[in-house]
matplotlib code that plots the C-alpha trace (Angstrom):
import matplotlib.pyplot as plt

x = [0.0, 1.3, 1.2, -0.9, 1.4, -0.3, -1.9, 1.1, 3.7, 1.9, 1.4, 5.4, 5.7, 4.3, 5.8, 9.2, 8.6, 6.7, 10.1, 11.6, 9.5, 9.6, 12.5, 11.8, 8.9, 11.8, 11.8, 8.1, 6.6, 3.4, 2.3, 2.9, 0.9, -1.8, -2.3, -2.8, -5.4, -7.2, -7.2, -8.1, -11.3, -12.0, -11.5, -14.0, -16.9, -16.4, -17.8, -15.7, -16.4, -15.2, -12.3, -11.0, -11.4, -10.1, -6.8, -6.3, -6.4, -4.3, -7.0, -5.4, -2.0, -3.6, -6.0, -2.5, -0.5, -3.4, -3.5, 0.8, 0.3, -2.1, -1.0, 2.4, 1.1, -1.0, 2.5, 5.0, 3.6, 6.8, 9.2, 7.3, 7.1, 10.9, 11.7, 9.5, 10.6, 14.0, 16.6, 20.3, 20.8, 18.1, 14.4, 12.3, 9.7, 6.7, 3.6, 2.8, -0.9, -2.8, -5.8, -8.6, -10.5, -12.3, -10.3, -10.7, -8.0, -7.0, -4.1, -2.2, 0.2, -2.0]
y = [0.0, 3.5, 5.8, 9.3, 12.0, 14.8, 18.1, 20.6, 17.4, 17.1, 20.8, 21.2, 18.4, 20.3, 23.9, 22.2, 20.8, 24.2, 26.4, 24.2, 26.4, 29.4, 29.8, 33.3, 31.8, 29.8, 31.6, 33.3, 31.1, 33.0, 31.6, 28.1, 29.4, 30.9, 27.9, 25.4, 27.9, 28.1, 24.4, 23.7, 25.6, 23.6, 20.4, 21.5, 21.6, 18.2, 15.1, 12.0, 10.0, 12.6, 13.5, 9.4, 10.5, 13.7, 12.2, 9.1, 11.0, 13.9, 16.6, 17.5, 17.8, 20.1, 22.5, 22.7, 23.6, 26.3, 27.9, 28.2, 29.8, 32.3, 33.4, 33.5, 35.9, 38.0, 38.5, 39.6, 38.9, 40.3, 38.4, 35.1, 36.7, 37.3, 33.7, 32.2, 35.0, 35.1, 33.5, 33.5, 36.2, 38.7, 39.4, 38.4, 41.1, 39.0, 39.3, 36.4, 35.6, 32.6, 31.2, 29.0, 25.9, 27.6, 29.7, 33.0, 35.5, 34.8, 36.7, 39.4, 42.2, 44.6]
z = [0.0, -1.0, 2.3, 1.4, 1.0, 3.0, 0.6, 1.0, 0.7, -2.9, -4.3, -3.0, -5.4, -8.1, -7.2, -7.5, -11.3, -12.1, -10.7, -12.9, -15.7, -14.3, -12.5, -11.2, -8.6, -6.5, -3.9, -3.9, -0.2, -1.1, -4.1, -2.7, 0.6, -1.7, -3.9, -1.0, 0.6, -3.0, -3.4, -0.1, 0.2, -3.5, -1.8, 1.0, -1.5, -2.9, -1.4, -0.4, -3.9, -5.7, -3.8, -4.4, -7.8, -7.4, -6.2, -8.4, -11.8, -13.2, -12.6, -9.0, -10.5, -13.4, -10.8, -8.5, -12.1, -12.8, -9.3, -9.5, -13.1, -11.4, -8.6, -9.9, -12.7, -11.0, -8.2, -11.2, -14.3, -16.0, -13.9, -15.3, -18.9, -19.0, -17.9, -20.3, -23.4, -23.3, -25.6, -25.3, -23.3, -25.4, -24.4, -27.0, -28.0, -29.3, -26.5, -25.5, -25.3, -23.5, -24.7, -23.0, -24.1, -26.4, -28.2, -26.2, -24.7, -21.1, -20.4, -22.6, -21.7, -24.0]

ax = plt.figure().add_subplot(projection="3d")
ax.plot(x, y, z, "-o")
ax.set_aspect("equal")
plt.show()
């Protein structure tokens, strides 16, 4: 049997492959602090089956992904812009632009 890891011990597991990304969020406690506190007020609306589910699937490790991207870029949304846009030492000048599910705008510098 595989002991439960407890819910910080698994969103610090996901902060450290998301740093990994965006190395600029290393040291930022606060958006790991924030993301548990958003994800644990999710978890309080769900009942037990769908927590099991919740768990065994990718969907936590996606919502926890989500909550880092947000929180991250609503801290220093240029600090997370530089890290993703440069190239060999030069800052790239495109804008980079993230779309939803369907297509629409979700986040843009303009």
């Amino acid at each position: 049997m595989v002991p439960y890891m407890s819910l910080s011990q698994k969103v610090k597991e996901i902060y450290s492959d998301f740093v990994k990304l965006y190395p600029t969020c290393q040291y930022k406690e606060a958006i790991l602090e924030l993301t548990i506190n958003r994800i644990l007020r999710r978890l309080a609306d769900m009942t037990q089956d769908t927590l099991d589910n919740y768990f065994i699937g990718q969907q936590f490790r996606v919502d926890v992904t989500l909550e880092l991207t947000k929180i991250a870029l609503m801290m220093h949304p240029k600090l997370i812009l530089d890290s993703i846009s440069q190239e060999k030492g030069k800052i790239n000048t495109s804008i980079p632009i993230l779309y939803n599910q369907f297509g629409k705008i979700v986040y843009s510098l303009d």
